[in-house]
FILUM-695701 format. One record per residue: y, z, x of N, C-alpha, C in turn. Coordinates in steps of 0.05 Angstrom, whole numbers, plus 5000, padded with zeros to 4 digits. Each point is the difference from the previous one (the first is absolute). Layout:
N
rokol n.Y->Y	n.Z->Z	n.X->X	ca.Y->Y	ca.Z->Z	ca.X->X	c.Y->Y	c.Z->Z	c.X->X
...
This chain:
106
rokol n.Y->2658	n.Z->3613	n.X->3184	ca.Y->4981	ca.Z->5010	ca.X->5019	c.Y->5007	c.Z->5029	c.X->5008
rokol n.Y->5019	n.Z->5017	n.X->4989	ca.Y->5005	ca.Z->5020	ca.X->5008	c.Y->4999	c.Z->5014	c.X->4971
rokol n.Y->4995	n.Z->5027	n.X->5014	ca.Y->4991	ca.Z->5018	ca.X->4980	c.Y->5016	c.Z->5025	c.X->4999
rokol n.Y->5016	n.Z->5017	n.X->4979	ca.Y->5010	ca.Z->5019	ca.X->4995	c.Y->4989	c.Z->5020	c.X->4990
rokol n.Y->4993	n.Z->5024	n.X->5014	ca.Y->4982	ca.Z->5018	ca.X->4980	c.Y->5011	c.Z->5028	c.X->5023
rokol n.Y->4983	n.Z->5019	n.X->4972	ca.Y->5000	ca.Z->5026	ca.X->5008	c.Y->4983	c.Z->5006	c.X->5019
rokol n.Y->5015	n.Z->5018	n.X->5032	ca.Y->4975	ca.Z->5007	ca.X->5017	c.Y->5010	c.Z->5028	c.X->5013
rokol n.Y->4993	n.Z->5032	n.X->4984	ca.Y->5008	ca.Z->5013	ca.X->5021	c.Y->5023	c.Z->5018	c.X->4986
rokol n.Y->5020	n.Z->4978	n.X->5017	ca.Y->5023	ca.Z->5015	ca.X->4987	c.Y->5027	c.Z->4991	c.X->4992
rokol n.Y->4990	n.Z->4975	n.X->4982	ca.Y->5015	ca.Z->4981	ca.X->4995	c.Y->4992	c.Z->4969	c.X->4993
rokol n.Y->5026	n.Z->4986	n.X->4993	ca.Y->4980	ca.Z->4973	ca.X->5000	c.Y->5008	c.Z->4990	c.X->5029
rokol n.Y->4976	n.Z->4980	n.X->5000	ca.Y->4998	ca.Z->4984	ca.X->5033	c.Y->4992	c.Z->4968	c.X->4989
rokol n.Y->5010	n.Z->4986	n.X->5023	ca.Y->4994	ca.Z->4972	ca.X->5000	c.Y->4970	c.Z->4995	c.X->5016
rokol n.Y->4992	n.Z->4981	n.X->4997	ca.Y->4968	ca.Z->4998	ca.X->5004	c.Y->4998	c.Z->4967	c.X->5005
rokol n.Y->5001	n.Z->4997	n.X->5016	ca.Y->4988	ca.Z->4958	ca.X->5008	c.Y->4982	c.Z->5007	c.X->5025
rokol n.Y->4987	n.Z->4978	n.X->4995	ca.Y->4971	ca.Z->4986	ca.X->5026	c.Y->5014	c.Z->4989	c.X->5008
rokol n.Y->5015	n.Z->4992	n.X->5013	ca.Y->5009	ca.Z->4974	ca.X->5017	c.Y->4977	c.Z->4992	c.X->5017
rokol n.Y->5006	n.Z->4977	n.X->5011	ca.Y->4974	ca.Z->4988	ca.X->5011	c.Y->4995	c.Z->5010	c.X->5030
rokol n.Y->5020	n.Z->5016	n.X->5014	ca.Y->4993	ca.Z->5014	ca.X->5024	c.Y->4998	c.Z->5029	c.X->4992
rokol n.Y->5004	n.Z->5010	n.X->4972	ca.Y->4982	ca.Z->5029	ca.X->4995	c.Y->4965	c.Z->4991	c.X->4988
rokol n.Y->4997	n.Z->4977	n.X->4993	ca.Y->4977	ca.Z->4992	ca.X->4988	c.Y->4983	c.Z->4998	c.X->5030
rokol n.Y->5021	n.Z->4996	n.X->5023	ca.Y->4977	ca.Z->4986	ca.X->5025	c.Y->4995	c.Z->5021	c.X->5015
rokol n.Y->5019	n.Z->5021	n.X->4995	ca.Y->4993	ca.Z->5031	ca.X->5017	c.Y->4977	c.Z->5024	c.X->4971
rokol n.Y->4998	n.Z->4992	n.X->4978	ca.Y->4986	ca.Z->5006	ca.X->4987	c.Y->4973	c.Z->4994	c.X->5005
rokol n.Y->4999	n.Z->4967	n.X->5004	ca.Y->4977	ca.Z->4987	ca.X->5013	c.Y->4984	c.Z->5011	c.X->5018
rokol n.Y->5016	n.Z->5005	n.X->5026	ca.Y->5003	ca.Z->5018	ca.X->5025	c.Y->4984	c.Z->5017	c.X->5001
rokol n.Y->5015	n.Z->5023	n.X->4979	ca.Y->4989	ca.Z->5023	ca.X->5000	c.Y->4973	c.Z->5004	c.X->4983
rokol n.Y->4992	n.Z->4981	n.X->4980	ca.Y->4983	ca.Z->5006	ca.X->4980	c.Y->4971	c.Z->4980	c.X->5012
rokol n.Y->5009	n.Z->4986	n.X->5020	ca.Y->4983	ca.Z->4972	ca.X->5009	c.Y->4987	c.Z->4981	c.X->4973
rokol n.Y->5017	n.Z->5009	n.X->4980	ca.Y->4989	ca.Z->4984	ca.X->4982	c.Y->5026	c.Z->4978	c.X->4992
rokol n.Y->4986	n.Z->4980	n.X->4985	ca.Y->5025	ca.Z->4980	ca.X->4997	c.Y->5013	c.Z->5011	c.X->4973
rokol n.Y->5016	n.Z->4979	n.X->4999	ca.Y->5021	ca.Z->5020	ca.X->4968	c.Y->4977	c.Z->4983	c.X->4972
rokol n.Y->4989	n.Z->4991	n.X->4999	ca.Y->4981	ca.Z->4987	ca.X->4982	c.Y->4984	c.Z->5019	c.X->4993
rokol n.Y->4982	n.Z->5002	n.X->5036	ca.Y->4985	ca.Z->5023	ca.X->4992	c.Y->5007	c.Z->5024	c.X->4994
rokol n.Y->5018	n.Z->5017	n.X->5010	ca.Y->5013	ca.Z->5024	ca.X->4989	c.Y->5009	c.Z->5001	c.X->4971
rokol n.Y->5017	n.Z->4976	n.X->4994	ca.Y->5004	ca.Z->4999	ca.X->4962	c.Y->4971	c.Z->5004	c.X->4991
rokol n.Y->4986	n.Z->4988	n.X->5010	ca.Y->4973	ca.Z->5001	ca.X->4979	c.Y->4980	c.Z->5020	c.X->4998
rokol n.Y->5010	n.Z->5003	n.X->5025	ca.Y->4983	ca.Z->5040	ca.X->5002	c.Y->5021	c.Z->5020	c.X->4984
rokol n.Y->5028	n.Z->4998	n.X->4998	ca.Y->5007	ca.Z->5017	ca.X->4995	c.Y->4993	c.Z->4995	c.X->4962
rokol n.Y->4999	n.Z->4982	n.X->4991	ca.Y->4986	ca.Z->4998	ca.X->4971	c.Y->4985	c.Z->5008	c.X->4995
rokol n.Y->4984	n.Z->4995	n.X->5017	ca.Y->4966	ca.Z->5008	ca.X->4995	c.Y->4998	c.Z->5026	c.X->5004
rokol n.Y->5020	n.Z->5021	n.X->5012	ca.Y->5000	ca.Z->5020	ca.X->5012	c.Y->4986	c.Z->5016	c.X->5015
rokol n.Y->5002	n.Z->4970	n.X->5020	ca.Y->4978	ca.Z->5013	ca.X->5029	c.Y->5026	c.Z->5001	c.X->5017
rokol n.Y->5008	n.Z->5020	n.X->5001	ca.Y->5031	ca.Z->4998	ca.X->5027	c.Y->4993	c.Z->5019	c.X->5010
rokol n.Y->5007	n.Z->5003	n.X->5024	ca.Y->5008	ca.Z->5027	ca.X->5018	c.Y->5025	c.Z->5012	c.X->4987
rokol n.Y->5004	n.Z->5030	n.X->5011	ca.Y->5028	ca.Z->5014	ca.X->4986	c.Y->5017	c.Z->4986	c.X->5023
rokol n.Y->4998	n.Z->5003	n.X->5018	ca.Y->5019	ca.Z->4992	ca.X->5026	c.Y->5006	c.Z->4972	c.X->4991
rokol n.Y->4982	n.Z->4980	n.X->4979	ca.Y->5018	ca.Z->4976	ca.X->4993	c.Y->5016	c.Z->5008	c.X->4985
rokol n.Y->5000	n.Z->5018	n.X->4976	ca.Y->5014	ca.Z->5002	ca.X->4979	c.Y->5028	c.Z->5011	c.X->5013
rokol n.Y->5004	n.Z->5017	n.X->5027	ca.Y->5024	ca.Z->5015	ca.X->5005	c.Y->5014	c.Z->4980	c.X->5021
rokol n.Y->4981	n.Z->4980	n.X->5014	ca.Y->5009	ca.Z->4980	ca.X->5014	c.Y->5020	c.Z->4976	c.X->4978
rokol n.Y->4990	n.Z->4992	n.X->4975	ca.Y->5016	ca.Z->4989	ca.X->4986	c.Y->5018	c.Z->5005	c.X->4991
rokol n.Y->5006	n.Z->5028	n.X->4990	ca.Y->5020	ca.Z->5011	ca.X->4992	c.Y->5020	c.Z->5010	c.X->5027
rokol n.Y->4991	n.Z->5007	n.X->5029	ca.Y->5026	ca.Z->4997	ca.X->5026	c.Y->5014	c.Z->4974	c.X->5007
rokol n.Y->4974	n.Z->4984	n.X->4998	ca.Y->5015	ca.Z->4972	ca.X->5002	c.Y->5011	c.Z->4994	c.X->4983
rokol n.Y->4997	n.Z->5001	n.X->4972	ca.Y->5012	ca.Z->4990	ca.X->4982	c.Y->5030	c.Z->5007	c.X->4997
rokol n.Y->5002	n.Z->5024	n.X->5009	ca.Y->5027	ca.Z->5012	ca.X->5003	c.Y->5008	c.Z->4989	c.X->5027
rokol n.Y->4993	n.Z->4991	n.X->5014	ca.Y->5007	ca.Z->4997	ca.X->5026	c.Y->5017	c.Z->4970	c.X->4993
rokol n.Y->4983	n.Z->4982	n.X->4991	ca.Y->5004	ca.Z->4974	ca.X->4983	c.Y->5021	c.Z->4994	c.X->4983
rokol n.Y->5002	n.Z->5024	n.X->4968	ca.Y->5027	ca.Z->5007	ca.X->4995	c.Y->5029	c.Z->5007	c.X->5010
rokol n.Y->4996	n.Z->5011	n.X->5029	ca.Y->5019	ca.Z->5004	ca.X->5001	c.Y->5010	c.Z->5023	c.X->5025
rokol n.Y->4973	n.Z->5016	n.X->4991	ca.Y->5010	ca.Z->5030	ca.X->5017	c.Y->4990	c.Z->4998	c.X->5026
rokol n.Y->5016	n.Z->5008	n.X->5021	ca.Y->4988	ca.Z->5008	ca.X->5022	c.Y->4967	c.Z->5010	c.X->5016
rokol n.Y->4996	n.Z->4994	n.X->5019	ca.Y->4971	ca.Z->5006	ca.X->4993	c.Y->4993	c.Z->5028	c.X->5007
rokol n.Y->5016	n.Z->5013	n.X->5013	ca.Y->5005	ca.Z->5039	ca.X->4998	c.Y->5004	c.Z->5011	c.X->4972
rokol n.Y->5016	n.Z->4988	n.X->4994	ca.Y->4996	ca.Z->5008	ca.X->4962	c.Y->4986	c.Z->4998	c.X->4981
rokol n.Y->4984	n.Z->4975	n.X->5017	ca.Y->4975	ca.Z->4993	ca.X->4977	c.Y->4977	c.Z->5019	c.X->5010
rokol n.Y->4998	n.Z->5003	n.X->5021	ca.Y->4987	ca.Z->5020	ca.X->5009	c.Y->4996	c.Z->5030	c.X->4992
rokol n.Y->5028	n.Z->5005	n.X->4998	ca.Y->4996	ca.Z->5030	ca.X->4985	c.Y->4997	c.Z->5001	c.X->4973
rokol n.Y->5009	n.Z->4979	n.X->4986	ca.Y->4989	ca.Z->4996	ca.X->4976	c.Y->4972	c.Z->5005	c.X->4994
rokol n.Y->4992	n.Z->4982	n.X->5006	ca.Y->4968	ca.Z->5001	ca.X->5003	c.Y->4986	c.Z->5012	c.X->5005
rokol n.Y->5006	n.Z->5028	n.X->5028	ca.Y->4995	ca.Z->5016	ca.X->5007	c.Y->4995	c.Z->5028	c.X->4982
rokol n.Y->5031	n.Z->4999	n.X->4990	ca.Y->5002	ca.Z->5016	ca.X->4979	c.Y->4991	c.Z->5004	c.X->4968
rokol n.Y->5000	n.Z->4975	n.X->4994	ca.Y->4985	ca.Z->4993	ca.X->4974	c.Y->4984	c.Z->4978	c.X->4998
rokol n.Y->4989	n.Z->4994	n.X->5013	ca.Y->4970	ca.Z->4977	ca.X->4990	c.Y->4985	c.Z->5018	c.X->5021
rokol n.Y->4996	n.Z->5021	n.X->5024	ca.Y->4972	ca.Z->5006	ca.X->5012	c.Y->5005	c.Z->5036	c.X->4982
rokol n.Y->4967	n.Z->4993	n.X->5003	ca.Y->4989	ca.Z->5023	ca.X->4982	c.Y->5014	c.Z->5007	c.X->4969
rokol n.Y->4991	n.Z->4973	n.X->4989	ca.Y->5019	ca.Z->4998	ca.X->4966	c.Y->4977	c.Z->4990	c.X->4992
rokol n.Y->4999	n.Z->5001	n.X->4974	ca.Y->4975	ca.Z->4993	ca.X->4986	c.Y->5005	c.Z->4971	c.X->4994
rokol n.Y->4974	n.Z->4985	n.X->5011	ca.Y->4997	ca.Z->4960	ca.X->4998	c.Y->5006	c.Z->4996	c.X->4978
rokol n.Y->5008	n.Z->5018	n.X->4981	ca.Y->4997	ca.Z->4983	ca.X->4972	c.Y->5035	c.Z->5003	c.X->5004
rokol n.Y->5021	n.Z->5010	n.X->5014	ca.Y->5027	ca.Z->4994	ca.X->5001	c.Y->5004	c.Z->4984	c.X->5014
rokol n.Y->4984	n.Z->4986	n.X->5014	ca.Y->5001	ca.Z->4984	ca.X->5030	c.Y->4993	c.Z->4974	c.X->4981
rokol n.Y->4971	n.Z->4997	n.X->4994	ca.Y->4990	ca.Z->4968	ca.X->5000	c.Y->5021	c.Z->4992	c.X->4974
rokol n.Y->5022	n.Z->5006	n.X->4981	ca.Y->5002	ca.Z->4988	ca.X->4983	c.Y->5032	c.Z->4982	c.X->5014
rokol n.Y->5003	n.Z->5013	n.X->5013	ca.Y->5027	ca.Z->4998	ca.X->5022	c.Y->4995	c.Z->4985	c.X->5014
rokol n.Y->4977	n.Z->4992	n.X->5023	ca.Y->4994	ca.Z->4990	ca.X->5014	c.Y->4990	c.Z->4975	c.X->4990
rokol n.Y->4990	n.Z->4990	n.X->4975	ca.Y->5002	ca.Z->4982	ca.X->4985	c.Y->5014	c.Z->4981	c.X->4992
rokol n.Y->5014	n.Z->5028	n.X->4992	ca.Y->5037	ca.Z->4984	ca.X->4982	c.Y->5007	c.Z->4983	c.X->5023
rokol n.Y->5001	n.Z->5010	n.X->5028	ca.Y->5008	ca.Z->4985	ca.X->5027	c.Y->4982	c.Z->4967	c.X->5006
rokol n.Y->4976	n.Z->5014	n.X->5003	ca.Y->4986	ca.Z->4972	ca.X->4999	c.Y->5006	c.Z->4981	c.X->4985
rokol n.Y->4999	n.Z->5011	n.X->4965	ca.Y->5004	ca.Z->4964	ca.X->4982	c.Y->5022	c.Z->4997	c.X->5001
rokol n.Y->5025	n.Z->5015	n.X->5010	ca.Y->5026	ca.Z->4991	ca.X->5002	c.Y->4999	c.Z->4977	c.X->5014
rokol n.Y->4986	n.Z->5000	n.X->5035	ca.Y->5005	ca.Z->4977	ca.X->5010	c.Y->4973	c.Z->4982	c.X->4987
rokol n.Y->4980	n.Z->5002	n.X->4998	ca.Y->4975	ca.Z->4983	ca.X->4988	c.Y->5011	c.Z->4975	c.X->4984
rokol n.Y->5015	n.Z->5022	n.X->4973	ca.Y->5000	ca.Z->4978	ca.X->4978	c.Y->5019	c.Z->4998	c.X->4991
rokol n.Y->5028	n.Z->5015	n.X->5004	ca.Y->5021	ca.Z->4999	ca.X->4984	c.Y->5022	c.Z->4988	c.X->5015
rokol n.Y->5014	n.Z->4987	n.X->4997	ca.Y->5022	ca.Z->4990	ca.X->5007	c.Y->5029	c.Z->5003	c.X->5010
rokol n.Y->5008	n.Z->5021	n.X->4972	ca.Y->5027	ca.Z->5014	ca.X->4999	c.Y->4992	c.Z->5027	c.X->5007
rokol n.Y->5030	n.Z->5011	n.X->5010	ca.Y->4989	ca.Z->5030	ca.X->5003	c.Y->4995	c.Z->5015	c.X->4967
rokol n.Y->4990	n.Z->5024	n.X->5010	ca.Y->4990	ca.Z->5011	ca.X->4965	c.Y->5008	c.Z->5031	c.X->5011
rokol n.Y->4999	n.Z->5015	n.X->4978	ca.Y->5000	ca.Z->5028	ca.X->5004	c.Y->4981	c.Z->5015	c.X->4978
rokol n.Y->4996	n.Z->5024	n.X->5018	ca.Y->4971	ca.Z->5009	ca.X->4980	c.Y->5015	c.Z->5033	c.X->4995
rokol n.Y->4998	n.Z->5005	n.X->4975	ca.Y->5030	ca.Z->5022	ca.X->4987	c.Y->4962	c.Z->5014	c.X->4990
rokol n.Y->5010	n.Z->5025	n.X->5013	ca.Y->4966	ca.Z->5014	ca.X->4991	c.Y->5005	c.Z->5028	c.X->4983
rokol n.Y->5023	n.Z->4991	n.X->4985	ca.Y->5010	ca.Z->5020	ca.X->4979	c.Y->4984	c.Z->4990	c.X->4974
């Protein structure tokens, strides 16, 4: 359920846990069902795509000031097409996979 990937400036760990899934909830007022399925269909807000990827780091591991400037610094005002494939990788990590995985984007 956790995810290793490149974000920024380095690799980072990446999990939903189920109290970043419920503050995701929170903030998006959508459920995590509906959000996976929008984010497929690619009806999302950007603010979901940068909200998955703070929590998700938040989830992993990092502090939530760190995840913050993360995000701050590289997911706002970056082009969606560096965002949604990241913010993905996060989603089916917890969705459908089991073990943790890592995504090597060499």
């Amino acid at each position: 359920m956790q995810l290793k990937a490149f974000f920024g400036d380095g690799d980072h760990a990446f999990a939903l846990t189920d109290d970043m899934i419920a503050e995701l909830e929170r903030l998006s007022g959508l459920g995590i069902g509906a959000l996976y399925l929008r984010a497929v269909n690619m009806d999302f807000s950007l603010a979901n795509l940068v909200e998955i990827i703070r929590l998700g780091l938040i989830g992993g591991g990092a502090d939530p000031k760190t995840a913050m400037q993360l995000t701050d610094t590289y997911a706002r005002n970056r082009p969606i097409a560096e965002l949604y494939p990241l913010a993905m990788d996060i989603l089916d990590a917890r969705w459908g996979d089991t073990k943790d995985k890592e995504i090597d984007d060499e």
